[in-house]
Backbone bond lengths (Angstrom), bond angles and torsions (degrees), N, CA, C in turn:
res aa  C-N    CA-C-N  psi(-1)  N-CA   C-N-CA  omega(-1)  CA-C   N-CA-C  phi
1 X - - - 1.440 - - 1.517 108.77 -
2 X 1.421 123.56 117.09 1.624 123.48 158.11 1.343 110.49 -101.72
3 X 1.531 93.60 153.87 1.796 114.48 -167.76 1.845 99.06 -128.59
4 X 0.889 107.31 152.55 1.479 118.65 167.05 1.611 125.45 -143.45
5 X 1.135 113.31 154.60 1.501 106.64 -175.31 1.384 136.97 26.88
6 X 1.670 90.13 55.00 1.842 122.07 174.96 1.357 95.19 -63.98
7 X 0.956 126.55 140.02 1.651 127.22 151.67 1.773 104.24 65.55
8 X 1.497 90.32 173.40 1.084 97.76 171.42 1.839 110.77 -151.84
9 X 1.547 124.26 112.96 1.656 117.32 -161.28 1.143 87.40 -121.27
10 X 1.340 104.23 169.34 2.213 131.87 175.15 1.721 93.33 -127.90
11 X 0.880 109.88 120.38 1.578 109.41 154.02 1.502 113.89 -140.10
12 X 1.170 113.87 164.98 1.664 129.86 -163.91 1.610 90.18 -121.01
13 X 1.737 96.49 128.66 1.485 95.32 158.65 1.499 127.16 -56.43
14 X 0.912 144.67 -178.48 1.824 107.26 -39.13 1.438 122.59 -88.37
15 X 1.782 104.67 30.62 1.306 94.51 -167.18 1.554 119.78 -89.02
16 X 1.126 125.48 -149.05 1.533 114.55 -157.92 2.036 92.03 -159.65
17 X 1.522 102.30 163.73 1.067 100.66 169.19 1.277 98.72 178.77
18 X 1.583 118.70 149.61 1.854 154.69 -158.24 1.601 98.37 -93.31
19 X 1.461 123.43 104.84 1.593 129.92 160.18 1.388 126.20 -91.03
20 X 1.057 129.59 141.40 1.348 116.65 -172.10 1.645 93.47 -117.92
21 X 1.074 120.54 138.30 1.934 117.53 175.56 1.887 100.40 -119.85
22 X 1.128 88.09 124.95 2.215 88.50 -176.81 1.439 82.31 -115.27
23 X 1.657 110.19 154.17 1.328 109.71 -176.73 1.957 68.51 -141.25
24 X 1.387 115.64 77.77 0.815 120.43 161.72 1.586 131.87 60.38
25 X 1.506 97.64 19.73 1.393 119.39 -153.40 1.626 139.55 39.07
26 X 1.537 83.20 37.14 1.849 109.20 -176.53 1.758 99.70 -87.22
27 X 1.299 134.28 150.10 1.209 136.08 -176.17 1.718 89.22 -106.81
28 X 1.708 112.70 113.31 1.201 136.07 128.44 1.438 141.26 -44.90
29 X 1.359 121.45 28.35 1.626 119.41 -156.76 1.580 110.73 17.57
30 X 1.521 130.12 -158.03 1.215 150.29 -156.68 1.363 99.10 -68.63
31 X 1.290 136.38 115.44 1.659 128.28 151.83 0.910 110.48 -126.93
32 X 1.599 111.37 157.28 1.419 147.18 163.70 1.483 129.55 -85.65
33 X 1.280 116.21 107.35 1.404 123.34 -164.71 1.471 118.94 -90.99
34 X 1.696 143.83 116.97 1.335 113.92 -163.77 1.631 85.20 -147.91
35 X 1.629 113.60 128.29 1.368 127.69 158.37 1.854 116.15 -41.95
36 X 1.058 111.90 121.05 1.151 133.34 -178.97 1.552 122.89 -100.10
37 X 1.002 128.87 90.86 1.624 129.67 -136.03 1.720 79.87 -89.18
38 X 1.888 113.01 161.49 1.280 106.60 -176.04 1.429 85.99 -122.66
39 X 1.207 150.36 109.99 0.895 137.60 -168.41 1.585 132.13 96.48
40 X 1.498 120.82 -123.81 1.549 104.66 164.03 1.697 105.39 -115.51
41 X 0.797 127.69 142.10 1.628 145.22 -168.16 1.820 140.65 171.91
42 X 0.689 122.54 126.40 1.631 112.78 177.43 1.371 102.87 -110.13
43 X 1.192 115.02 167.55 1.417 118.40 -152.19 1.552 93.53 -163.77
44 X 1.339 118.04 139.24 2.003 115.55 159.30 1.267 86.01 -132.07
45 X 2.005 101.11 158.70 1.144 93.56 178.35 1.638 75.29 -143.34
46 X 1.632 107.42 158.79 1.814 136.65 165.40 0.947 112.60 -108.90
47 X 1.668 112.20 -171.75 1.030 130.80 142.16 1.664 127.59 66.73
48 X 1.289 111.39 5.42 1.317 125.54 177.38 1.383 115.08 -66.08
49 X 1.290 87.05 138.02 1.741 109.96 -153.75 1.488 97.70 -144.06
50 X 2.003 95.72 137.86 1.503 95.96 166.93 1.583 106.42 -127.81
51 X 1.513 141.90 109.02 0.641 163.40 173.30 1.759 132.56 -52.38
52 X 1.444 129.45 66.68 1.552 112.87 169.45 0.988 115.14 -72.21
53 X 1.633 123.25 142.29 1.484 142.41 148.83 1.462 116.02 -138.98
54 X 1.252 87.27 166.91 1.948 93.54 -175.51 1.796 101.41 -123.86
55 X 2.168 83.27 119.18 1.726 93.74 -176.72 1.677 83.78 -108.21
56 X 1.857 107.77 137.90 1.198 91.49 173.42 1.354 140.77 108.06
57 X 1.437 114.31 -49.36 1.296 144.81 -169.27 1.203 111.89 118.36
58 X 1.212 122.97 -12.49 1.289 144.34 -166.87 2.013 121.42 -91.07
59 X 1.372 106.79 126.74 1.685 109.11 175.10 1.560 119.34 -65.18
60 X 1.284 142.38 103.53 0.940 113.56 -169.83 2.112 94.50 -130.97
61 X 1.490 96.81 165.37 1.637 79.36 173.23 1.529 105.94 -145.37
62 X 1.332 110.80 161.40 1.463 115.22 -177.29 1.776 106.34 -134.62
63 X 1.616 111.71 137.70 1.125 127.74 171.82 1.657 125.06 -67.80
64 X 1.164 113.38 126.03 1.575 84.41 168.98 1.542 114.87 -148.79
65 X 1.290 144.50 159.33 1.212 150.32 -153.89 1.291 110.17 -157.13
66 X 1.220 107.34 147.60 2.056 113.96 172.19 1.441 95.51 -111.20
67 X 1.446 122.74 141.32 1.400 144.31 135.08 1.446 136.90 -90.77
68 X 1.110 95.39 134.95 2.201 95.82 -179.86 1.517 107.26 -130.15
69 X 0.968 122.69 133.17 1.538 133.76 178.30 1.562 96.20 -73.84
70 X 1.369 126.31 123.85 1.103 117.18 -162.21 1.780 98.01 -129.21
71 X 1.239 124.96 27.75 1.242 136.40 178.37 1.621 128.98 -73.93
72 X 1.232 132.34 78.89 1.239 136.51 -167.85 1.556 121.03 -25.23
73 X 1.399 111.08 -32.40 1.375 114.09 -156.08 1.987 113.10 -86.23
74 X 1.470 98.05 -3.72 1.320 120.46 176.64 1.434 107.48 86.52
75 X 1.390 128.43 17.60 1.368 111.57 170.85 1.801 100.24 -124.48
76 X 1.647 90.36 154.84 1.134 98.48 168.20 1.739 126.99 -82.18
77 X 1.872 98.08 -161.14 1.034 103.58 -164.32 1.631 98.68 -149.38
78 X 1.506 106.43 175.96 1.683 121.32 175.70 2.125 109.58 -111.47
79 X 1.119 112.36 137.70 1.005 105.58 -173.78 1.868 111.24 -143.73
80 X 1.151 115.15 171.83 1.565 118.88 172.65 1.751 104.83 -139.82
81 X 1.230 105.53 169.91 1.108 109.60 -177.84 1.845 112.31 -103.59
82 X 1.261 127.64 165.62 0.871 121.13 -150.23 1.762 113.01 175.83
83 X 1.258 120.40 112.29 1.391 134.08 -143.87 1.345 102.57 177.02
84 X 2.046 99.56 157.93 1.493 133.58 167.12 0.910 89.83 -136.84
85 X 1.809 91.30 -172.25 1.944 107.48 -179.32 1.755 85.18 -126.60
86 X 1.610 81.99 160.80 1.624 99.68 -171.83 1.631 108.70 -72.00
87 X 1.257 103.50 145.62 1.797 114.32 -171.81 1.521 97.87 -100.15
């Protein structure tokens, strides 16, 4: 499954910040999560994580990823999220 232009964030270099993406707590096999700059921006992202737990009685799972504005010049940027799962 690919997704595009999940969300929509502002961040200021050099800081960083933890997304969580629920696709309704349906399990997507393996994906890849990648900042999508809207405009001019660079972006890295870690830490991507896919998460099972049971709410409920129920399996459910949640995505999650870190972003950092990784732009030298000290300003930030606008971004979306943007991912598949591995083939």
């Amino acid at each position: 499954m690919a997704f595009n232009g999940v969300g929509r964030y502002s961040l200021s270099a050099p800081n960083d910040t933890g997304i969580n993406i629920d696709f309704a707590g349906t399990d997507h096999g393996s994906q890849w999560i990648m900042a999508d700059p809207v405009g001019i921006g660079a972006f890295k992202v870690d830490h991507q994580t896919k998460e099972r737990y049971l709410e409920g009685g129920q399996l459910k799972v949640i995505y999650r990823v870190n972003v950092q504005c990784v732009r030298d010049d000290g300003i930030g940027g606008i971004f979306t999220l943007q991912g598949g799962g591995n083939v």
